[in-house]
C-alpha positions in Angstrom: -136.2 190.4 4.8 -139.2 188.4 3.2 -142.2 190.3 2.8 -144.7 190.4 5.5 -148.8 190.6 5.3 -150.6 191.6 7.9 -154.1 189.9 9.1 -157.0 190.4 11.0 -157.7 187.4 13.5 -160.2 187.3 15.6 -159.3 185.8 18.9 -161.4 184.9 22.0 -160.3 187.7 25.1 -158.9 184.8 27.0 -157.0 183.7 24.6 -155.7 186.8 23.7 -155.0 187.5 27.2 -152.4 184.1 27.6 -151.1 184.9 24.5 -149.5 187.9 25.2 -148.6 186.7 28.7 -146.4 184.4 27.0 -145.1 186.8 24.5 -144.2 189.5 27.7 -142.5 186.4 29.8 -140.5 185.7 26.3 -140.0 188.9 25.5 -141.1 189.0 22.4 -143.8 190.7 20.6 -147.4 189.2 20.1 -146.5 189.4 16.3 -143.6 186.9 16.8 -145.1 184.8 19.1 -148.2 184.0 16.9 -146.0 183.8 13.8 -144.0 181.2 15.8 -147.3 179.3 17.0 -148.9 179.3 13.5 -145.1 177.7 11.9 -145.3 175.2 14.5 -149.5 174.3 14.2 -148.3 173.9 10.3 -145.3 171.7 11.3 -146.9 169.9 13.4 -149.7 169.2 11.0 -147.6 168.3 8.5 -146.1 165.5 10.5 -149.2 163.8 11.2 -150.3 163.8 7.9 -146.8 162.5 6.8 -147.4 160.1 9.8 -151.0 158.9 8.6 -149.8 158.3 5.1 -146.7 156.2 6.6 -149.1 154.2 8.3 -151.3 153.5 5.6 -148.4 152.7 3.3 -147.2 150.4 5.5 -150.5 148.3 5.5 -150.1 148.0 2.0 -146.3 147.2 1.8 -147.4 144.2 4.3 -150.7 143.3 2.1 -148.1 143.0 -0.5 -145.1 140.9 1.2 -147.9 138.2 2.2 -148.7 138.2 -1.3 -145.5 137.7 -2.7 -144.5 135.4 -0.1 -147.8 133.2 -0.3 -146.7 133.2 -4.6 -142.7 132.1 -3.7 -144.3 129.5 -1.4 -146.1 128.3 -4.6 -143.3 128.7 -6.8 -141.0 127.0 -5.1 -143.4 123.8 -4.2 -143.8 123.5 -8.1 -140.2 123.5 -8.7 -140.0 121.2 -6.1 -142.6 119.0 -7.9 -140.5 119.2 -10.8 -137.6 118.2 -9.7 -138.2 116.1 -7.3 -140.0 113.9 -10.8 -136.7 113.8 -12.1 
């Protein structure tokens, strides 16, 4: 079993009170059902942040395709030129 801490939270009463009307209609302990919302807050988290840096990736990946695309375009005009002079 991996090793458990135990915390003090302090939660707002209504809060509280949903909480462990959820736990009792899942029958499962308060324990487990925080554990489970806290893994999933973290999960959750993580894919938006994994999201967000996907996103801004991808603005640079395009930045860079123009930019190659734009130096081809020049390339290949030049061989073109060179070429076409012969």
């Amino acid at each position: 079993m991996k090793e458990q801490k135990k915390v003090v939270v302090s939660v707002p009463k209504p809060l509280l009170d949903k909480a462990d009307a959820m736990a009792q209609s899942q029958n499962q302990s308060r324990s487990e059902l925080i554990r489970r919302a806290v893994a999933f807050y973290l999960t959750h988290m993580q894919k938006q942040q994994l999201a967000a840096g996907y996103q801004e990736m991808s603005d640079l990946n395009l930045k860079l395709a123009e930019e190659s695309v734009t130096s081809d375009n020049d390339s290949l005009s030049l061989y073109e030129q060179k070429i076409g002079g012969v």
